[in-house]
C-alpha positions, 0 to 999 in steps of 0.5 A: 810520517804521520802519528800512526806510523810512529813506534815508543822511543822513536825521534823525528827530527827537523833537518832545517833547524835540529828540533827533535820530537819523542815518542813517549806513547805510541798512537796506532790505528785504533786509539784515534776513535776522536778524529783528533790525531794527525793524519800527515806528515808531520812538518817543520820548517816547512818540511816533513820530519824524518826518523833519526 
């Protein structure tokens, strides 16, 4: 699951440790005009995070 794909109010959590992120603005396609978004999985504890 990489940036673009998240929607507002969506949670990523870790399965290994329980750490959760929120999406608070979501990015989309075209708002990465500056090359500085992620474009992978968003990873922790060594793994990509998943939708909860």
């Amino acid at each position: 699951m990489n940036c673009s794909e998240l929607k507002e109010d969506q949670r990523l959590s870790c399965e290994g440790c329980g750490f959760e992120l929120k999406v608070v603005n979501a990015c989309g396609d075209d708002s990465c005009s500056t090359k500085a978004c992620c474009n992978g999985d968003i990873k922790c504890c060594g793994e990509p995070m998943k939708l909860k």
